[in-house]
PALUM-636278 format. One record per residue (C-alpha): residue number from 1; x, y, z; residue in one letter. Coordinates in steps of 0.2 Angstrom, whole numbers, plus 5000, padded with zeros to 4 digits. Layout:
# PALUM-636278
   gunu   east   north     up   loti
    NUM      X       Y      Z      A
...
***
This chain:
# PALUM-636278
   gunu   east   north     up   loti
      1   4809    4877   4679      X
      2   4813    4874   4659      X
      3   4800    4888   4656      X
      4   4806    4901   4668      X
      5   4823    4898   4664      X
      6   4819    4899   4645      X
      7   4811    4915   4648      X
      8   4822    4924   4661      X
      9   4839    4919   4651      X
     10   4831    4922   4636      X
     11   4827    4940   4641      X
     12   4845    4940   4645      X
     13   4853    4936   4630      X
     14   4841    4945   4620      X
     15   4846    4962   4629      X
     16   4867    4958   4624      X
     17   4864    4966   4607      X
     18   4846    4974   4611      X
     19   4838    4985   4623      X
     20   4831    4977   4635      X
     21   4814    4975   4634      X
     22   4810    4970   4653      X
     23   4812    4992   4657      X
     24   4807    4996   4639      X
     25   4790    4986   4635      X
     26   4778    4989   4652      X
     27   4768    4973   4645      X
     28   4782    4963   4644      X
     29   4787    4969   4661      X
     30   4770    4962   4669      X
     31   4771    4946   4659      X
     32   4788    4940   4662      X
     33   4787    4943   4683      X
     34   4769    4934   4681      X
     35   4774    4920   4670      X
     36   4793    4916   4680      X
     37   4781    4920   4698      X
     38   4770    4906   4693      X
     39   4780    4892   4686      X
     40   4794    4895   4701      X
     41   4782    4894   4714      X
     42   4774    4880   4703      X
     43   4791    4870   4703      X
     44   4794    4874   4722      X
     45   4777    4866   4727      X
     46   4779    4851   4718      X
     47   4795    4849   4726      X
     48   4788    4850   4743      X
     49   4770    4839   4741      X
     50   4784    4825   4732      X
     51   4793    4826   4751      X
     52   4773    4825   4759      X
     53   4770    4812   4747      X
     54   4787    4802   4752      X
     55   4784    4804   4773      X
     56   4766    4797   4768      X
     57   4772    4781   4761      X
     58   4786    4778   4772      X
     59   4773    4778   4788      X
     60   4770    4766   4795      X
     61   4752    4772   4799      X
     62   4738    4764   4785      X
     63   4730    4780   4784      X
     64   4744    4788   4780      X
     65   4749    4778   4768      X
     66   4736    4779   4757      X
     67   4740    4797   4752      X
     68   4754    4791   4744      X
     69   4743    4784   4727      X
     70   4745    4791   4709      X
     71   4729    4799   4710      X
     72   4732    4810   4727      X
     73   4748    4815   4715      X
     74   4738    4819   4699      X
     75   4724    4827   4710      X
     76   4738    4839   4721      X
     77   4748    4844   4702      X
     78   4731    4849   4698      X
     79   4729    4862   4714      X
     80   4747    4868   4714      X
     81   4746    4872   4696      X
     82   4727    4879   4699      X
     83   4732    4889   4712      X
     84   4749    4896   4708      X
     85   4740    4901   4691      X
     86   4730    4913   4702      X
     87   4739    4921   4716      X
     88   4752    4929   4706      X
     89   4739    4939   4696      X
     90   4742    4955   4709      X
     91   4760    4956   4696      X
     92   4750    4959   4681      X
     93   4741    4976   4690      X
     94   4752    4983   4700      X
     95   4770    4978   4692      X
     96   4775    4994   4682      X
     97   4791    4999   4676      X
     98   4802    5013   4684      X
     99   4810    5023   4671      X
    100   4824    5032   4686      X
    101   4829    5017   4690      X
    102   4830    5005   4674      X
    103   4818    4993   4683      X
    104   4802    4982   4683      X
    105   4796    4981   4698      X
    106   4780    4988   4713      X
    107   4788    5006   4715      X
    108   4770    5016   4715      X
    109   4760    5009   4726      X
    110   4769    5005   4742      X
    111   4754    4994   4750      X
    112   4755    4982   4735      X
    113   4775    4981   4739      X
    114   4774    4978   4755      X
    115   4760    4963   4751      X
    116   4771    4957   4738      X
    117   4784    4957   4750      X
    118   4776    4947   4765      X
    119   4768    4936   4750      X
    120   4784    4930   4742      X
    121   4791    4927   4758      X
    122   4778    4917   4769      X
    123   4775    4905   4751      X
    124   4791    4904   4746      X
    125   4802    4908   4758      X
    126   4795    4900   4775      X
    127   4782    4887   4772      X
    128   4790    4877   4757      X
    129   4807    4874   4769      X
    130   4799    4873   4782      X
    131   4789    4858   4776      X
    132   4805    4851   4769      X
    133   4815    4850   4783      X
    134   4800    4846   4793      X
    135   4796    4829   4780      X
    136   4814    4825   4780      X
    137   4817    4822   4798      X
    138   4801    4812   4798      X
    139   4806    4802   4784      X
    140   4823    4797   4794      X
    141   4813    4794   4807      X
    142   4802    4782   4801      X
    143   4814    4774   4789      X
    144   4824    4769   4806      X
    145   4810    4761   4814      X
    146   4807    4750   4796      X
    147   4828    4747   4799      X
    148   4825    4739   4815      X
    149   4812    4733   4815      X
    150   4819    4722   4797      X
    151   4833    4718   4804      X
    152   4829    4712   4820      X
    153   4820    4695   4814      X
    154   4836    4694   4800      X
    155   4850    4693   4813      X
    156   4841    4684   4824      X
    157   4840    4669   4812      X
    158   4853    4669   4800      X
    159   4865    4686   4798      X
    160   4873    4677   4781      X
    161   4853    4677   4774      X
    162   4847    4683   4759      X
    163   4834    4696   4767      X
    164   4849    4702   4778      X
    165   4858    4707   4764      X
    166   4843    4714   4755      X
    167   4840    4723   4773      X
    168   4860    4729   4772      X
    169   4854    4736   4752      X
    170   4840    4746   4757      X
    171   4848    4754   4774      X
    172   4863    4762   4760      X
    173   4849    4763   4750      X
    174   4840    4776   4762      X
    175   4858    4782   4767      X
    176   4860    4788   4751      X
    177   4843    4794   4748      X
    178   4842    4806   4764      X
    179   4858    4817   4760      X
    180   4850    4821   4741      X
    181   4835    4827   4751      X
    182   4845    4839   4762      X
    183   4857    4846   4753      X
    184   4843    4851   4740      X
    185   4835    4857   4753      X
    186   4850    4866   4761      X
    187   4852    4875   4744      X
    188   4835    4878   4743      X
    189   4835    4889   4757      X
    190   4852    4896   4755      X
    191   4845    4903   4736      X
    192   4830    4910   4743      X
    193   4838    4919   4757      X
    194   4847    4931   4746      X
    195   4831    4935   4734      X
    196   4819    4938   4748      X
    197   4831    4949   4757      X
    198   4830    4959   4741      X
    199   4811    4959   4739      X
    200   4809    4965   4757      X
    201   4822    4976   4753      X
    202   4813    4985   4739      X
    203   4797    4987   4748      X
    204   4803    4997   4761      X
    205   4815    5007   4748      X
    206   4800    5009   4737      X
    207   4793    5026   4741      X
    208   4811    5032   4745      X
    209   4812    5048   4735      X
    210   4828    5059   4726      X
    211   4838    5046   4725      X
    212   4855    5046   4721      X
    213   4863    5042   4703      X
    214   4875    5028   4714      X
    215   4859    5020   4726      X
    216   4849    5017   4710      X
    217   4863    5007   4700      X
    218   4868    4999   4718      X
    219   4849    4995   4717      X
    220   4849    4988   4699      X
    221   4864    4976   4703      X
    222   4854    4970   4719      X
    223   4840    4965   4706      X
    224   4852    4958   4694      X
    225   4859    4946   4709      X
    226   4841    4945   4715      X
    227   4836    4938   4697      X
    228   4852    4926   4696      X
    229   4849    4920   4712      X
    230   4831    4911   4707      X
    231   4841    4903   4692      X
    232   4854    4895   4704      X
    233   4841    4882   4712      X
    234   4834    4874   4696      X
    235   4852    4872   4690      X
    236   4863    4865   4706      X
    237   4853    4850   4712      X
    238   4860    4839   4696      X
    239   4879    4844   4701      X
    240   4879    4844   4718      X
    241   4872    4825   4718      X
    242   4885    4821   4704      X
    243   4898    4830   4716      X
    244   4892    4822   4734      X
    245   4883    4804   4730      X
    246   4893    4790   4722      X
    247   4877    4781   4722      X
    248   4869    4795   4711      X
    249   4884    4793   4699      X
    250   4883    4776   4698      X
    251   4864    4776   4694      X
    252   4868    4791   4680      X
    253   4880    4780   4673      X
    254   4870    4764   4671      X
    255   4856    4775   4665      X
    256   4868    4780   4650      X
    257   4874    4764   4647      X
    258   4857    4758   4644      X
    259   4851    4775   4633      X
    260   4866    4771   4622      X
    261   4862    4752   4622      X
    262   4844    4755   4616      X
    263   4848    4771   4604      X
    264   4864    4759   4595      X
    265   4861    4740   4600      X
    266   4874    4733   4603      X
    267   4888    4739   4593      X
    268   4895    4749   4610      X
    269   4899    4729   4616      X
    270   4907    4721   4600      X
    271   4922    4710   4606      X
    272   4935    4700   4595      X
    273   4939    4683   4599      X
    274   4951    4669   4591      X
    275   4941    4656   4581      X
    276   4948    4643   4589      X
    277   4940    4649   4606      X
    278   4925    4647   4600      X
    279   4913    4635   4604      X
    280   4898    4630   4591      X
    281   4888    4615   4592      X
    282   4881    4616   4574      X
    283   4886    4601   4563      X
    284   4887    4600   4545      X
    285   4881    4588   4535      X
    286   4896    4575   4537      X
    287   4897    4576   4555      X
    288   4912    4590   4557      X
    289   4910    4606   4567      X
    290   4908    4622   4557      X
    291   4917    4632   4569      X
    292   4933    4622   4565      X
    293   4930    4619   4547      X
    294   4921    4636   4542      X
    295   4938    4647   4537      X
    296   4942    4629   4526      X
    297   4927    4625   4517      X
    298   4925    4646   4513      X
    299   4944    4645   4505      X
    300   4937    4628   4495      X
    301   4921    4638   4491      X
    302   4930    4652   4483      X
    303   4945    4641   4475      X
    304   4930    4633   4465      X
    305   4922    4649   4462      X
    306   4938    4654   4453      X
    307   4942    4637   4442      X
    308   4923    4639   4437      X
    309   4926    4658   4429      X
    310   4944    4650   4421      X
***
């Protein structure tokens, strides 16, 4: 997401006191689409093998279960990032720019549109929610029989025990923890909606001809709003948790705190106190307290000092 947004908001800025290069540079054109395709779609199917990976270990089932090790994780990065590398290389052929329009898209070649099209939307569009939504429900599910079944043996013996309390932490726990995964979810397909409507848009449009000046800057906006729309999703997750979850602030803040604690010690918790609220065992030589007789003894230290210089 850093990459793409780096690049695709880089392009952006650049363009305020340039010419944009995206319509003007027909490599650039190819590489940008190519490069934002791959690490968007890249980012989106790590997102949804993290929900496979979270049904999988809140099953109860022992097979199950054991796809939800480090090495499955490491060895399903590996394929996403393999295969997202490679199915986006049709962008680098048949992307091209259109010099009518101001834009960088498929508008020559109206079978490679239409592919484009069906492409973006089955594996970015379809299948990625669905599997969300799909792993979601199933983690509620299971997380409510773990619920009951924890909590029956607990109030059964003692509701006031330890574990009841510990099963009472977990259930806000998982409370908590489902809303993040829907609402990022909800977002998710809310975002995407509006950019595929586009993309299907422009492969039906594309072989439109003798357009008028007002359609093609009506189409140019589209893809603006098309483009700003991808860029929403990587940015609104963080604020909409900091908006809805009080857990989620709670956990920022702690996390902070113990940034700031590490980076400056603890300088952030200095207190003053009155020394005669102090308690120190240490004794001096003759048996008195130093915390009672250390402002003394230093004025006596320093009187000396000073008859010694006289």
């Amino acid at each position: 997401m850093i990459v793409s947004l780096c690049l695709g908001c880089g392009s952006f800025l650049f363009t305020l006191n340039n010419r944009d290069p995206n319509i003007t540079t027909r490599a650039f054109c190819k590489i940008r689409i190519y490069i934002m395709q791959s690490t968007f779609m890249m980012s989106r199917w790590k997102i949804t093998i993290a929900c496979l990976d979270r049904y999988a270990l809140s099953s109860r089932n022992v097979r199950v279960r054991r796809f939800a090790q480090v090495k499955v994780a490491q060895r399903a990065v590996a394929v996403v990032i393999d295969v997202w590398l490679i199915l986006p290389f049709h962008t680098l052929v048949f992307y091209k720019i259109r010099e009518a329009a101001d834009i960088c898209a498929i508008v020559y070649n109206h079978t490679a549109a239409l592919y484009h099209s069906i492409y973006t939307i089955a594996t970015c569009g379809i299948t990625p929610p669905t599997i969300m939504i799909t792993c979601t429900v199933l983690i509620r599910h299971n997380l409510a029989i773990k619920r009951d079944f924890r909590e029956q043996p607990a109030n059964a013996t003692n509701p006031t025990d330890p574990s009841s309390t510990n099963t009472h932490f977990q259930r806000t726990r998982d409370k908590n923890a489902l809303p993040m995964l829907f609402i990022q979810v909800i977002v998710y397909c809310f975002v995407q909606a509006l950019q595929l409507i586009y993309t299907l848009y422009a492969a039906i449009a594309s072989n439109i001809q003798n357009k008028s000046s007002d359609h093609l800057a009506n189409e140019r906006f589209a893809s603006f709003l098309a483009d700003l729309c991808v860029y929403l999703f990587p940015v609104t997750a963080f604020y909409l948790f900091i908006l809805v979850l009080r857990t989620f602030r709670t956990e920022l803040h702690n996390l902070v705190s113990k940034m700031l604690t590490i980076c400056f010690g603890n300088r952030w918790n200095i207190r003053i106190v009155q020394i005669g609220n102090v308690t120190n065992s240490s004794k001096l030589p003759d048996g008195t307290n130093m915390a009672a007789t250390g402002l003394p003894r230093r004025i006596q230290a320093v009187n000396g000092l000073v008859g010694e210089l006289r």
